[in-house]
Structure formats: structure tokens, C-alpha cells
C-alpha positions as CSV (number, residue, x, y, z in Angstrom):
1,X,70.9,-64.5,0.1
2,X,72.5,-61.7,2.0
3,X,72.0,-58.5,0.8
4,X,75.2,-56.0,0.5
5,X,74.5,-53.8,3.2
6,X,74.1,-56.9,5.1
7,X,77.0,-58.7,3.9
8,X,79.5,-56.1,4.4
9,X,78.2,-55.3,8.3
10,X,78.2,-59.6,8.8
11,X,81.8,-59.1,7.1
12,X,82.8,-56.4,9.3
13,X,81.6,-57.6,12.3
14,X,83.9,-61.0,12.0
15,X,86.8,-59.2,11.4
16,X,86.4,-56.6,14.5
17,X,87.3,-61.0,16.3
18,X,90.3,-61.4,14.5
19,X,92.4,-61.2,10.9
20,X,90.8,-63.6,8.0
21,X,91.1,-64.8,5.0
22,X,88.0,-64.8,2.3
23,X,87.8,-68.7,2.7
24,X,88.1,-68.4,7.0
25,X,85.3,-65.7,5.9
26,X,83.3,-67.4,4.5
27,X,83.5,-70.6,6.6
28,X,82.4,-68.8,9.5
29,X,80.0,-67.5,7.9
30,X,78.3,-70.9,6.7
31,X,78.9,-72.3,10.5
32,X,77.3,-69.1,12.4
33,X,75.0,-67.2,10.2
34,X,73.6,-70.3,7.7
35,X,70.5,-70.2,9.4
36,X,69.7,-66.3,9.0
37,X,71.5,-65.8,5.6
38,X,73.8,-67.6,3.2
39,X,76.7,-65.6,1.0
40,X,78.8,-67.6,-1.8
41,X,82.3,-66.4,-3.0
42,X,81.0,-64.7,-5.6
43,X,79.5,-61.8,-3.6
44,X,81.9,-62.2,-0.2
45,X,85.1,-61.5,-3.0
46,X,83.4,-58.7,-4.5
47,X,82.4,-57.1,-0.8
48,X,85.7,-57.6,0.2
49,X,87.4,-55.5,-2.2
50,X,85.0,-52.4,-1.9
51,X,85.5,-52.7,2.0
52,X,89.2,-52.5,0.9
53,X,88.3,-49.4,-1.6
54,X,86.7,-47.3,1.4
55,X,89.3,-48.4,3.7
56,X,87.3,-50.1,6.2
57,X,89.6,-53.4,6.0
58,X,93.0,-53.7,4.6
59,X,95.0,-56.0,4.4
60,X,97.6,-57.9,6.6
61,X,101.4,-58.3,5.0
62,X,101.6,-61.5,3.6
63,X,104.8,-62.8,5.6
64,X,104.9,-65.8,3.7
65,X,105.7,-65.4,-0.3
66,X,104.5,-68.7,-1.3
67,X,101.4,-68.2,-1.0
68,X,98.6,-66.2,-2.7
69,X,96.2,-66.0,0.5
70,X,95.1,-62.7,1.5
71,X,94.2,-61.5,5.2
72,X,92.0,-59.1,5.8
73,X,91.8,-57.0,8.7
74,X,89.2,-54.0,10.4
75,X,90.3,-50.3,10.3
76,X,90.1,-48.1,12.7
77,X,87.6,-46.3,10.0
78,X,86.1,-49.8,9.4
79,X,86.0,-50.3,13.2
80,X,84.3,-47.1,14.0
81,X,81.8,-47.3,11.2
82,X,80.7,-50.8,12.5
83,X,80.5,-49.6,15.9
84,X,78.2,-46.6,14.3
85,X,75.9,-49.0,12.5
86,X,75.6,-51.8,15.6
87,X,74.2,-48.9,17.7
88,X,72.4,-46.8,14.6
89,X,68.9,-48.5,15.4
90,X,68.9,-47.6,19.1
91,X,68.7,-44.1,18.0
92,X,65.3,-42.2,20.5
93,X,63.5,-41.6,17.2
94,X,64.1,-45.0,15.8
95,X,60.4,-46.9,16.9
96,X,60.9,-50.5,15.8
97,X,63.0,-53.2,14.3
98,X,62.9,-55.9,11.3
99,X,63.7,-58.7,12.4
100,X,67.6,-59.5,10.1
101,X,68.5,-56.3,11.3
102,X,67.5,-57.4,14.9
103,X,69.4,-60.6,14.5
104,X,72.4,-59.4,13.3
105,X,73.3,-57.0,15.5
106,X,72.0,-59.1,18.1
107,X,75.0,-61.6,17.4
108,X,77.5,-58.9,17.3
109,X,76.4,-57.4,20.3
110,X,78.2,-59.1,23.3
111,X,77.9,-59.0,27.9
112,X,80.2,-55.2,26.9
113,X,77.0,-53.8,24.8
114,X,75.0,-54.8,27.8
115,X,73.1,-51.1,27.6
116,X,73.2,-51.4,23.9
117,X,71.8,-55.3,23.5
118,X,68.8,-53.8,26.2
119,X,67.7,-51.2,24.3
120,X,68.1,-53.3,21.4
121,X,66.1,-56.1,23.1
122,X,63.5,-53.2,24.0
123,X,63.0,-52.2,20.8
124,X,62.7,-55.6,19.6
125,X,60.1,-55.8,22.1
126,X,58.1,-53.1,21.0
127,X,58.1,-54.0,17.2
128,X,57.0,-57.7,18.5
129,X,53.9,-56.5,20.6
130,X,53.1,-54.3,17.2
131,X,53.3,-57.5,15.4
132,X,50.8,-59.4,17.9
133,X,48.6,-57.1,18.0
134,X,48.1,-57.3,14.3
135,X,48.0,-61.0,14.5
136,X,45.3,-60.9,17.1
137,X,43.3,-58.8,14.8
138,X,43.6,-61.3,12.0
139,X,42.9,-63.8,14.4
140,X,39.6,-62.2,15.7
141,X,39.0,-62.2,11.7
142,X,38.8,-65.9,10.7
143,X,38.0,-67.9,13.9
144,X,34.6,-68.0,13.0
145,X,35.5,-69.2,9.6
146,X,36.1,-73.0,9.7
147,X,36.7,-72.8,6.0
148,X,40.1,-70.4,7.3
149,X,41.0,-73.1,10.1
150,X,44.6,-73.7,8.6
151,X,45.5,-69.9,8.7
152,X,44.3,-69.5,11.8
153,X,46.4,-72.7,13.2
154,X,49.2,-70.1,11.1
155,X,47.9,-67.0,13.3
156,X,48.3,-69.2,16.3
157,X,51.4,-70.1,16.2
158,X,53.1,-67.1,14.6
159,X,51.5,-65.4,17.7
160,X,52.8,-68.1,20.3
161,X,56.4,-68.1,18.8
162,X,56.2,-63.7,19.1
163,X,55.2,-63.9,22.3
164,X,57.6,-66.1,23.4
165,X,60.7,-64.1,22.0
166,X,59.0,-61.2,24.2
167,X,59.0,-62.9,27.4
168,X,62.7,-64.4,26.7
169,X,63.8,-60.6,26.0
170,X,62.2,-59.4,28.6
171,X,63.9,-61.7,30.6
172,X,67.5,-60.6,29.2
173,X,66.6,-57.2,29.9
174,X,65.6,-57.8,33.5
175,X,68.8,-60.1,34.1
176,X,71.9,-57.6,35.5
């Protein structure tokens, strides 16, 4: 489940595309971000209306009387503190990244960002060669343990996948 400082930057960042609706919210949601996180009505409503509160979103003029849809849409206040947040973890002091807060921003962060996604993709880096060398240490630990063989077929592959995300963002980094 998302949590509600998640939900409200995942929230956010689809409305700085374009006006929704809870429902076209929430759709998009389930077709882009299903893998990484999953958000039901009941706490995309709820978010909604305390984005409304602090006046990050309001919402467009229903045109149509008919009909009880609402249409959110991004501030200028909302806009700005999205923009603040997306870039918050590039900060000089900030020295690594987990990995939700890595991939959402990553998906919000488009060819305009290009110095932001770097130094996003740098930091991801850095967290990533913390991580493996961790995971070689633990792998240094039970190699000579057959009775550990399935955890280190685990340590293996959690160190293959890690290394592979650094060489593909190193990659991105280098690209112009």
C-alpha cells in the first residue's frame, strides 16, 4: 500500500500532466504505478480532499450540471511544492536513496530534469554500491557454509540485479 506522503507526491505528480478526476486517478495509477505501489479509493478520496485543504489542487468548474464528477487540478502552490519535493533528495548533504523514493521520482522526472534525473541517478548509484558491498560481506560469510547455499543463491542474485541497475544508470548518466 502507498503510504500518504507517497500517495499525495504520486497524486501530485499526475496532475502536474493534466486535470483528473478521482476515478482517471486512480486508473492511472493501477496502469503505471501497480507494480511499485497500489492505493484503493478509500485512501486516494481522503488524500484528495486534504491536497484540496492546503491548496495544492483545486478543483476545475464543473461546466456540466449533470453530473457529480469532480476535476482536480495542480496549484501553482501544489506545483511548486512538487517541484520542491522531486528535487529535495539531490540536496549536497543528502548521501543516499531508498529505493520507492528513487523510483518515484524517477518516473516523474522527465529528458527537462536531465541534471536532476543525473544526480538522482548518481545518488542512486552510491546507495547501490553501499548496498553491494554489504552483500559481498554476507556473501564472504556463508560461502563456506553449504548448509547456507539457498541464501547465498539469494546474496547472488540480489548482488547481480544491484549491479546491473548501476551499470544501466551509469549508462543514463553518461548518455548526453
Amino acid at each position: 500500500m502507498a503510504r500518504s506522503n507517497t500517495l499525495q507526491y504520486i497524486i501530485l505528480g499526475l496532475l502536474t500532466r493534466q486535470p483528473m478526476t478521482g476515478y482517471d486517478i486512480k486508473q492511472t495509477f493501477d496502469k503505471e504505478k501497480a507494480e511499485f505501489w497500489s492505493a484503493p479509493f478509500s485512501q486516494i478520496y481522503p488524500e484528495l480532499n486534504r491536497l484540496l485543504k492546503e491548496q495544492l489542487i483545486s478543483l476545475v468548474e464543473n461546466t456540466d450540471e449533470s453530473s457529480r464528477k469532480k476535476t482536480y487540478q495542480i496549484t501553482a502552490k501544489g506545483h511548486d511544492y512538487f517541484h520542491d519535493w522531486l528535487c529535495l533528495p539531490l540536496a549536497p548533504t543528502t548521501i543516499e536513496i531508498n529505493n520507492d523514493d528513487f523510483i518515484l521520482r524517477l518516473h516523474f522526472l522527465g529528458v527537462p530534469h536531465k541534471k536532476e534525473l543525473n544526480q538522482l541517478l548518481e545518488l542512486r548509484c552510491r546507495t547501490l554500491n553501499v548496498e553491494i558491498a554489504q552483500l559481498e560481506l554476507e556473501l564472504a560469510e556463508v560461502v563456506n557454509h553449504p548448509e547456507q547455499f539457498g541464501r547465498e543463491l539469494i546474496i547472488e542474485k540480489e548482488l547481480a540485479n544491484k549491479k546491473a541497475d548501476v551499470k544501466l544508470w551509469k549508462k543514463e548518466i553518461k548518455r548526453k
